[in-house]
Structure formats: C-alpha cells, structure tokens
C-alpha positions as CSV (number, residue, x, y, z in Angstrom):
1,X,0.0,0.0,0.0
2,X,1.8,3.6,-0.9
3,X,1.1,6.0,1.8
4,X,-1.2,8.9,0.1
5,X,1.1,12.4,0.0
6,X,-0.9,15.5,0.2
7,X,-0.4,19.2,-1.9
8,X,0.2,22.0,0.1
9,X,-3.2,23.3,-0.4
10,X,-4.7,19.8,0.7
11,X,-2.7,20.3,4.7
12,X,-4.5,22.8,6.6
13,X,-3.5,23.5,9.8
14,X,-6.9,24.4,11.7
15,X,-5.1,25.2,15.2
16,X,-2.0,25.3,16.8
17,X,0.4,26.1,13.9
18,X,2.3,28.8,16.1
19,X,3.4,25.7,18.4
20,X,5.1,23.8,15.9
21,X,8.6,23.3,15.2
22,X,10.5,22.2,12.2
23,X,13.4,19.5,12.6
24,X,15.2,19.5,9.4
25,X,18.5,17.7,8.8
26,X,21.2,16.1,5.6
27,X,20.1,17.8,2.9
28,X,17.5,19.7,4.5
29,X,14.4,19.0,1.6
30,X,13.0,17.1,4.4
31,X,11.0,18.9,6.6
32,X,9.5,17.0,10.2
33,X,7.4,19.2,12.2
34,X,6.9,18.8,16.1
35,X,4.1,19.9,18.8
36,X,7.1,22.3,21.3
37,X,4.4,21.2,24.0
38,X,3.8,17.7,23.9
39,X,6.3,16.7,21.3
40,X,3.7,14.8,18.8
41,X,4.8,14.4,15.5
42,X,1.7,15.3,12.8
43,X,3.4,15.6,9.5
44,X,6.3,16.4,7.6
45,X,7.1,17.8,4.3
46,X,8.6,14.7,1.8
47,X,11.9,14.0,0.8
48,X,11.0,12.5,-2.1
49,X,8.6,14.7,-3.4
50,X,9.6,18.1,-2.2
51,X,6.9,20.9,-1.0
52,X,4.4,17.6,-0.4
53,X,3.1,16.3,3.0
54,X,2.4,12.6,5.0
55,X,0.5,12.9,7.8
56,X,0.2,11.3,11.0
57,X,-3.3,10.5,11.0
58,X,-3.5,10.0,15.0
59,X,-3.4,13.8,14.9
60,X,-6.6,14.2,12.6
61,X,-9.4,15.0,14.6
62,X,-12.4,12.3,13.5
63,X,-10.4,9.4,12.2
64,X,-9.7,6.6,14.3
65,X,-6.5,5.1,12.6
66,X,-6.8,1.6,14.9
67,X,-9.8,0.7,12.6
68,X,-8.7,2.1,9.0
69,X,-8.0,-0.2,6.7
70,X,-4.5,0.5,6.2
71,X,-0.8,-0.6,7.5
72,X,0.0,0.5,11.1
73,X,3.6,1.5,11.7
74,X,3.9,0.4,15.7
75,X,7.4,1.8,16.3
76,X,6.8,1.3,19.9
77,X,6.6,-2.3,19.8
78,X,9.8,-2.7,17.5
C-alpha cells in the first residue's frame, strides 16, 4: 500500500500552527514538524517529493487510525 502524499493546499493547519517546530536535517528538503508542547509528530514535508506532505493521521481529529483499513507503523513495539 503507498502512503497517500498530500499538496500544500490539501494540509490545513486548523489550530495550533504557532506551536510547531521544524526538525530539518542532511540535505535539509526534508521537513518533520513537532508539537514544542507535547512533542507529537503530525506531518512532515517529503523528501522524495519536495513541498508535499504525509501525515500522521492520530493527529486528525475524527479518524480513528486503529480501525482504518490501512498498515499501522507500531514503532513502539519494534
């Protein structure tokens, strides 16, 4: 299954933009962004296709990801 990437004008940012921070690093085309409060991570800006976001979709108010029909990454569990 490909993850779905989304435009710039698909990612709104409802609430809370002024508490993010950006973690870049290498070549710097990647762009991870970071709650400064609690430290979630809800999307970042691709490497692969530059100026285009993946989203953490924990952070999307409505969806429960536990019951999507899609690949859960547990990184907790590794």
């Amino acid at each position: 299954m490909t993850p779905h990437i989304y435009s710039p004008e698909e990612l709104v940012v409802e609430s809370g933009a002024d508490q993010l921070s950006v973690y870049q690093f290498g070549s710097g085309v990647a762009k991870h962004y970071f709650c400064k409060v609690c430290g979630i991570y809800p999307f970042h800006q691709t490497m692969r296709k530059a100026g285009y976001y993946r989203v953490n979709v924990g952070c999307v108010n409505g969806l429960e990801p536990l019951v999507m029909p899609v690949e859960v990454f547990d990184g907790k569990s590794l």
